[in-house]
C-alpha positions as CSV (number, residue, x, y, z in Angstrom):
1,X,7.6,-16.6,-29.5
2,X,6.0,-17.2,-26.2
3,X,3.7,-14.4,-25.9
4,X,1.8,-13.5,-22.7
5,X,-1.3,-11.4,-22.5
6,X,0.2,-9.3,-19.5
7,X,4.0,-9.3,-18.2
8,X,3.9,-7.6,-14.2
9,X,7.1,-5.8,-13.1
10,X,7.1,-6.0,-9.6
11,X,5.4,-8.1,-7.1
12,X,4.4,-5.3,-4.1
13,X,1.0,-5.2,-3.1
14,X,-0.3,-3.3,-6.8
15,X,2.0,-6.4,-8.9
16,X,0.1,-8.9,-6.8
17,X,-3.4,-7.4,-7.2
18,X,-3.3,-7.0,-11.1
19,X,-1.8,-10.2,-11.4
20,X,-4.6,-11.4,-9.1
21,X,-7.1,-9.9,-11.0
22,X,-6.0,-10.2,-14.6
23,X,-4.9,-13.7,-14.1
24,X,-8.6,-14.1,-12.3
25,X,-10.0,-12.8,-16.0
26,X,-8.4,-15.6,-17.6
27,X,-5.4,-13.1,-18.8
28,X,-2.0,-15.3,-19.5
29,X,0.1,-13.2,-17.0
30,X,3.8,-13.3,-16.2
31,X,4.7,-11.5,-12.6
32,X,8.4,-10.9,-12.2
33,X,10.1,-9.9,-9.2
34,X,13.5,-9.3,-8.4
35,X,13.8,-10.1,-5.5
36,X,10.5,-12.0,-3.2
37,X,7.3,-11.2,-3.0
38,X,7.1,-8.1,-0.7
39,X,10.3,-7.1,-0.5
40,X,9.9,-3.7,-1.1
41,X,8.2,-0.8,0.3
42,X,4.9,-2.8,0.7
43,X,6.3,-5.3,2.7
44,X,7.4,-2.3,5.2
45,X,4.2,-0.7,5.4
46,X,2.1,0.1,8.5
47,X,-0.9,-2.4,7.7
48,X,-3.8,0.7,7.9
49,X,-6.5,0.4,5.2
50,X,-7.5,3.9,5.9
51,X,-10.4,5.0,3.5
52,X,-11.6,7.5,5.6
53,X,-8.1,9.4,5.5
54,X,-8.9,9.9,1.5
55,X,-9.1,13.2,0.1
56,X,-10.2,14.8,-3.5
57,X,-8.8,13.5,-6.4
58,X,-8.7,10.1,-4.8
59,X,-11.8,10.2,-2.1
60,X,-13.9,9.0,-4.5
61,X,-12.4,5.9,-4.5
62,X,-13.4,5.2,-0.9
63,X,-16.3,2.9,-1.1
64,X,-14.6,1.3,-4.1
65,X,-11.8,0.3,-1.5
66,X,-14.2,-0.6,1.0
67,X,-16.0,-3.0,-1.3
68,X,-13.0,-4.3,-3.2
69,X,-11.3,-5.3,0.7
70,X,-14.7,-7.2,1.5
71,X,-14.4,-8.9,-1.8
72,X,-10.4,-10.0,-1.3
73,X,-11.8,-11.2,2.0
74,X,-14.7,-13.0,1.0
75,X,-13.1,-14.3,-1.9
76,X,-9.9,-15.5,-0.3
77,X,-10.2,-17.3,2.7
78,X,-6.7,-16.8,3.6
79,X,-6.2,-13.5,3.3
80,X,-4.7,-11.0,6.3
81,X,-7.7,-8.7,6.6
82,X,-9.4,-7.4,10.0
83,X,-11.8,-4.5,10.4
84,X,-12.0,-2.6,13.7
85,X,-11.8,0.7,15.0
86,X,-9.7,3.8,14.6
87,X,-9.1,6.6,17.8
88,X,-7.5,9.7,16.3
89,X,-6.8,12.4,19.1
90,X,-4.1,15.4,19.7
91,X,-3.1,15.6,15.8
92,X,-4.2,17.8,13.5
93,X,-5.3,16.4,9.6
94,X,-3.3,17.8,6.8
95,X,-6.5,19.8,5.4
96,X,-9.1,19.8,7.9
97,X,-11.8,21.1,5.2
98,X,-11.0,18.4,2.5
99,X,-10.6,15.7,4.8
100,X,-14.3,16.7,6.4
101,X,-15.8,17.2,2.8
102,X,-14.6,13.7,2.0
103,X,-16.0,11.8,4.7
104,X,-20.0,11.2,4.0
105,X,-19.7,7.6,3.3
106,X,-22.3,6.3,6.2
107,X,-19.1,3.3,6.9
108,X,-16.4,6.0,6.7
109,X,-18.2,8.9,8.9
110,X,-16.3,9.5,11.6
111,X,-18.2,10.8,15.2
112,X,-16.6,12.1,18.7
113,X,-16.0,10.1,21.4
114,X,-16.3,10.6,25.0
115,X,-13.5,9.6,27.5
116,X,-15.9,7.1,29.1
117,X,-16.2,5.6,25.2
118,X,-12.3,5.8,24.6
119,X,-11.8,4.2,27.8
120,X,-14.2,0.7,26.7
121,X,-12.4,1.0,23.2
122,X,-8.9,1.3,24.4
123,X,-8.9,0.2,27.9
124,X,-4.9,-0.2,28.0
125,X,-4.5,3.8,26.8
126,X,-2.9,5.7,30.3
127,X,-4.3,8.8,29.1
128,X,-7.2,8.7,27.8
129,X,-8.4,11.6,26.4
130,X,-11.4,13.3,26.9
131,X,-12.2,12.9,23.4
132,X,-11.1,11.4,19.8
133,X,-12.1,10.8,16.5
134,X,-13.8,7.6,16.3
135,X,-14.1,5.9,12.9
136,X,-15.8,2.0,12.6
137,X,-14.4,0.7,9.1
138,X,-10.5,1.2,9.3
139,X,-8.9,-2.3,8.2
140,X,-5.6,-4.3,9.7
141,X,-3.9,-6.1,7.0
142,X,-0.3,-8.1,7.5
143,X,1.3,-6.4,4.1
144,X,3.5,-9.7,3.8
145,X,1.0,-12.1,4.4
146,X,-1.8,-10.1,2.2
147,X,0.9,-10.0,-0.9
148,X,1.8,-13.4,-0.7
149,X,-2.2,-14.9,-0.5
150,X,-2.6,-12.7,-3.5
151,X,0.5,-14.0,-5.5
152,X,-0.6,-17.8,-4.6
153,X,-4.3,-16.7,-6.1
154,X,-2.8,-15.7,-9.0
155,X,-0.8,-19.0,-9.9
156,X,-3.7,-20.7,-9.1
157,X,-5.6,-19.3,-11.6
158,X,-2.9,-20.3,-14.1
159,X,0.2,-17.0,-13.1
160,X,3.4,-17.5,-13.9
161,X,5.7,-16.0,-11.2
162,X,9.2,-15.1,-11.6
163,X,11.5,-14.3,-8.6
164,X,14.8,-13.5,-7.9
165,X,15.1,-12.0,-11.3
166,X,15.6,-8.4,-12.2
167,X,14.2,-6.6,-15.2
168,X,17.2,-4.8,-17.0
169,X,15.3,-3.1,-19.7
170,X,12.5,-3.1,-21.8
171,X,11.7,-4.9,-25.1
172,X,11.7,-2.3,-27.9
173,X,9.9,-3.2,-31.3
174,X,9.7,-0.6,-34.3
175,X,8.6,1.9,-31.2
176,X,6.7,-0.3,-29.1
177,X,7.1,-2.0,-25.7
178,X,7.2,-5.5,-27.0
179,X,8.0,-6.9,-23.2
180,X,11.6,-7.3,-21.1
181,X,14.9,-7.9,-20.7
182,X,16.0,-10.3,-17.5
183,X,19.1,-12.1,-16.6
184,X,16.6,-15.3,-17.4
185,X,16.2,-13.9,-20.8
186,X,13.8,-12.2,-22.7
187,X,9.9,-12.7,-21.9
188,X,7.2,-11.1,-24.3
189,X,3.6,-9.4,-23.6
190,X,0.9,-7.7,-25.7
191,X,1.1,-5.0,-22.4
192,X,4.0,-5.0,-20.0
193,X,2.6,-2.7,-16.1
194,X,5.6,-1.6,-14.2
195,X,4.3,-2.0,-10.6
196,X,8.4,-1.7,-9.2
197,X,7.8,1.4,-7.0
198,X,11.1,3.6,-7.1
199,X,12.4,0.8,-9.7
200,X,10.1,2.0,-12.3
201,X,12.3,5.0,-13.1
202,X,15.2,3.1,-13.9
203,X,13.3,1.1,-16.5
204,X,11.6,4.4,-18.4
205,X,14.7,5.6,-19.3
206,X,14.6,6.1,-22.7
207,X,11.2,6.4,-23.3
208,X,9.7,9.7,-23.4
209,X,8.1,9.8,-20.2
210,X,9.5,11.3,-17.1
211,X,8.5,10.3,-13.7
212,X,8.4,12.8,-10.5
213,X,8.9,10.4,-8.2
214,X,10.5,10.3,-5.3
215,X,11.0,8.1,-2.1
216,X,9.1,9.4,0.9
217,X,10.8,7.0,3.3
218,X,8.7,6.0,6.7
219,X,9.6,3.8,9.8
220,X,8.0,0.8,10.8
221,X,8.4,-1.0,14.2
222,X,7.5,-3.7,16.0
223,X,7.6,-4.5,19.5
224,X,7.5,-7.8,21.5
225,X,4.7,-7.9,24.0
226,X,3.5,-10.4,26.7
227,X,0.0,-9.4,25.8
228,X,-2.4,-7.9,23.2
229,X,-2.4,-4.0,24.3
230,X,-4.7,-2.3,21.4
231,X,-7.9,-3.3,19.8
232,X,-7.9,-1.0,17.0
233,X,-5.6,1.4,15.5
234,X,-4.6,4.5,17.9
235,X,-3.2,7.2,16.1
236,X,-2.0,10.6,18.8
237,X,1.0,12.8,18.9
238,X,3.1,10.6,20.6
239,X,2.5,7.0,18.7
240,X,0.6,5.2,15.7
241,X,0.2,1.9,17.2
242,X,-1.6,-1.4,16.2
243,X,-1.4,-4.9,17.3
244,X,-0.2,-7.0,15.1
245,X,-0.4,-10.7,16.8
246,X,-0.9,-11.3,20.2
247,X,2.9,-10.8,21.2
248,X,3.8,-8.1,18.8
249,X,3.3,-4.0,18.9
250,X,3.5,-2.4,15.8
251,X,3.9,1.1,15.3
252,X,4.7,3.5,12.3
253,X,7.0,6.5,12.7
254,X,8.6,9.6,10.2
255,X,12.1,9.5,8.9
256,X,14.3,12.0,9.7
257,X,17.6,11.6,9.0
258,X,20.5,8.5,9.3
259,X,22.6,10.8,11.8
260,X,23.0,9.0,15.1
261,X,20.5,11.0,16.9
262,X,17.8,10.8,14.4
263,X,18.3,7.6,12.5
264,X,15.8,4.7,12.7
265,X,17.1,3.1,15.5
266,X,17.1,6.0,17.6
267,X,13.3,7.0,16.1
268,X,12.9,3.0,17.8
269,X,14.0,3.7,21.0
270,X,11.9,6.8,21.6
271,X,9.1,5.1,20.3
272,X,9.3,2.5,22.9
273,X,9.4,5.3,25.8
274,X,6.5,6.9,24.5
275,X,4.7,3.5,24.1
276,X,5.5,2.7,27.5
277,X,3.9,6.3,28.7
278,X,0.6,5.5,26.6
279,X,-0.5,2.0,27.3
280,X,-1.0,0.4,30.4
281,X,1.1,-3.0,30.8
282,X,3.8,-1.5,28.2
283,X,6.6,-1.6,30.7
284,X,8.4,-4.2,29.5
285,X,8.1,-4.4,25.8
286,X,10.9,-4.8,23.9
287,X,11.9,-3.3,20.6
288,X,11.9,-6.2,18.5
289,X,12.9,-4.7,14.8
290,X,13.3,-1.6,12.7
291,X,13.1,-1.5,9.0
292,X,12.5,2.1,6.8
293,X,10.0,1.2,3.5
294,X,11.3,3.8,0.6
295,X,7.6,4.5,-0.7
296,X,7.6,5.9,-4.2
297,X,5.6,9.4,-4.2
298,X,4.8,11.7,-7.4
299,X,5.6,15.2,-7.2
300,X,1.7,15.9,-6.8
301,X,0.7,13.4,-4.4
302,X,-1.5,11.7,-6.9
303,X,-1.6,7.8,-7.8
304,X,-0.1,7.0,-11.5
305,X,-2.2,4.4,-13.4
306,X,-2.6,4.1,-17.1
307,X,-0.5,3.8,-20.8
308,X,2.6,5.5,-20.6
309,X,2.4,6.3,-24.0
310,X,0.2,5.6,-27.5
311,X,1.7,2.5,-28.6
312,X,-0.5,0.9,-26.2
313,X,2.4,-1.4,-25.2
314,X,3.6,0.0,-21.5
315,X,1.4,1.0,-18.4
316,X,2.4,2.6,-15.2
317,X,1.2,1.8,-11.3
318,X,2.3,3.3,-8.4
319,X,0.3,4.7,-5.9
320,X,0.4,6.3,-2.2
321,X,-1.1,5.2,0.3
322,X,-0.6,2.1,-2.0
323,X,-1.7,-1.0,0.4
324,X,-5.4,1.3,1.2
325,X,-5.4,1.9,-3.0
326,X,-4.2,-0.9,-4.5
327,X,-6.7,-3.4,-4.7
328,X,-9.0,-0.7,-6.5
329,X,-6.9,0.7,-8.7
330,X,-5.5,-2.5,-10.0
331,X,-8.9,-4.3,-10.6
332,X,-10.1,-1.1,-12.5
333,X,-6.6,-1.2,-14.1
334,X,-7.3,-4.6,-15.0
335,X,-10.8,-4.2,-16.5
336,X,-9.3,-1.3,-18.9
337,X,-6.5,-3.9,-20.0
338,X,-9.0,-6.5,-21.0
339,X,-12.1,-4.7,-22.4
340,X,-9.8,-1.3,-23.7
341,X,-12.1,0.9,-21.9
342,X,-10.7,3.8,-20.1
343,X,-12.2,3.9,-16.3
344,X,-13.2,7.7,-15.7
345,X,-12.1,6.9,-12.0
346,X,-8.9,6.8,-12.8
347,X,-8.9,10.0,-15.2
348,X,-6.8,12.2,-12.8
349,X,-4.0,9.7,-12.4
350,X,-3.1,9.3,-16.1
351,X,1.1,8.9,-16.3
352,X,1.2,11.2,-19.5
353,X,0.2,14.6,-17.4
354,X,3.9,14.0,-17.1
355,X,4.7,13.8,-20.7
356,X,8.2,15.6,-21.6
C-alpha cells in the first residue's frame, strides 16, 4: 500500500500552504482538489492581508502573519505579495475597544491622518476626508496567483497534486481515518487535513464531530480602468477598493440577497456609481466581472485547526479571514503534524470544542 505521510483535501489558500510547508519538511504529501487550484472561496477573495483588523482570540497571531508573509515573499520569488497602505474613514469597527486593545504591534499601529496626508496618499479620492485611519503594513495579494505559486512550491519539493478529482468519503480502518475515497480510487495517509472549506462538512459525516459552519457569502468585483486609480487599499462607507493591475479596480462588497434588486449584479452596478463619485478619473470604468466567494464561517467566528478526534488520523482547517490566516496557521499546523507537538497558539481553535 502506497502510503503518504500527509493526504490534503482541498487546494484553497490553507491546502496550498500546508502542502507548501509540509512538503517543504520533507513530508510525502498528496494535495487533492476537485476541481483547480483556487476555485473556491479563496480564489474569490478581496486580496487584503489585514493583520491590523485582528482581534482576541486570534490578535495574537498578528506578527506571526506579518513574519510568515515576508517569508512567502522572500522565499518565493514569484509570489503575488505587495505591502502598502490602508485609509479607513466613515465606518465604524465591529468592537472599537478590542480592535484598539489589539493594535500595539509598532508595524500594525495605526495613526490619524490629515486631509493634506490623505490627499498625497490617495490623490485620485474626490472627497477626501479630513481625516482617516492610516495603517503602513496592510498586504495586496492576487488570491489566484498566491495559491497557485504555493501549489507549484509544493511539487517542487516532491507534492503530489491531484485535480479534478473529488473526495467522496473517507478511509475508515478499525476506527481510524486511514485516508480517502475518490473517483481515481483510494489514496492512503498516516494523517489526512480537510482544508475543503464548506466541503468539509460533507466529508465528517459519520464521524462524531459536528461542524457549525456556515457560508458567509461576500461579493467581489472588478472593474476595467484606463489607469491605476488607488495606491493602497481604501476602505469608506461607500467602497472597499484596491488596484489590482494597472487596468483593473477591484472592490469587495456584502451579499444580500439573489432577488433582482439586491443580487450580485445589481450590488455591481451600484458599486460602480459609487466608485465613479469617490475617485477622480473613474468616469468611465466599466464593470468588468462579478463573482460571490461562499466563505466557510464557525458559529463563533473562531478558526478550526487541529485533530478532529483521538485516533490521531483526521485534522480540520478552515479559517476566516482565511487568505490574512492561512499561511500561519498552516505552518504551525505543519510543525504539530511532524514533531506531535501541540502549538499553544492554536489552543482556542481546537475542532473538538465542537465534539457531539
Amino acid at each position: 500500500m502506497n502510503q503518504y505521510d500527509l493526504i490534503i483535501v482541498g487546494a484553497g489558500i490553507h491546502g496550498a500552504a500546508l502542502a507548501y510547508y509540509s512538503a517543504k519538511a520533507g513530508q510525502r504529501v498528496m494535495l487533492i482538489e476537485e476541481a483547480r487550484p483556487a476555485s473556491g472561496a479563496s480564489g474569490h477573495a478581496f486580496g487584503w492581508i489585514n493583520a491590523s483588523a485582528l482581534i482576541e482570540p486570534v490578535q495574537h497571531l498578528a506578527q506571526n502573519v506579518m513574519d510568515d508573509y515576508h517569508h512567502l515573499q522572500a522565499a518565493l520569488p514569484s509570489f503575488p505579495l505587495r505591502w502598502c497602505a490602508e485609509l479607513t474613514y466613515g465606518v465604524c469597527p465591529e468592537n472599537p475597544q478590542a480592535s484598539a486593545a489589539g493594535l500595539n504591534l509598532s508595524s500594525l499601529q495605526p495613526r490619524t491622518v490629515s486631509q493634506a496626508e490623505i490627499r498625497a496618499l490617495e490623490p485620485n479620492l474626490s472627497h477626501p476626508p479630513l481625516h482617516a485611519r492610516y495603517t503602513q503594513a496592510a498586504g495586496i495579494i492576487s488570491p489566484v496567483e498566491a495559491i497557485e505559486c504555493l501549489v507549484l512550491a509544493a511539487e517542487g519539493f516532491g507534492a503530489r497534486v491531484v485535480c479534478d478529482c473529488a473526495v467522496s468519503q473517507l478511509l475508515v480502518e478499525n476506527g481510524q481515518v486511514v485516508g480517502v475515497s475518490t473517483q481515481a480510487g483510494n489514496w492512503y495517509g498516516k494523517k489526512t487535513v480537510l482544508a475543503a472549506g464548506l466541503g468539509v462538512l460533507d466529508l465528517l459525516v459519520g464521524q462524531s464531530l459536528h461542524l457549525p459552519i456556515r457560508p458567509s457569502p461576500a461579493i467581489l468585483l472588478k472593474f476595467e480602468v484606463a489607469q491605476a486609480l488607488l495606491n493602497g487599499i481604501v476602505s469608506n462607507a461607500e467602497m472597499e477598493a484596491r488596484q489590482g493591475d494597472t487596468c483593473t479596480l477591484i472592490a469587495a462588497e456584502d451579499y444580500i440577497d439573489d432577488t433582482p434588486e439586491n443580487g450580485p449584479d445589481a450590488i455591481g452596478l451600484r458599486a460602480l456609481e459609487a466608485i465613479r463619485g469617490q475617485l477622480n478619473g473613474a468616469q468611465s470604468i466599466a464593470l468588468k466581472s462579478v463573482a460571490v466567494g461562499w466563505r466557510p464561517l464557525s458559529d463563533d467566528h473562531l478558526p478550526i485547526v487541529g485533530p478532529a478526534g483521538d485516533d490521531g488520523g483526521l485534522y480540520i482547517l478552515s479559517a476566516h479571514p482565511g487568505l490574512t490566516l492561512a499561511p500561519t496557521l498552516a505552518r504551525l499546523l505543519s510543525e504539530e503534524l511532524i514533531t506531535g507537538v501541540a502549538s499553544p497558539l492554536l489552543g482556542n481553535f481546537r475542532p473538538m470544542r465542537f465534539r457531539v
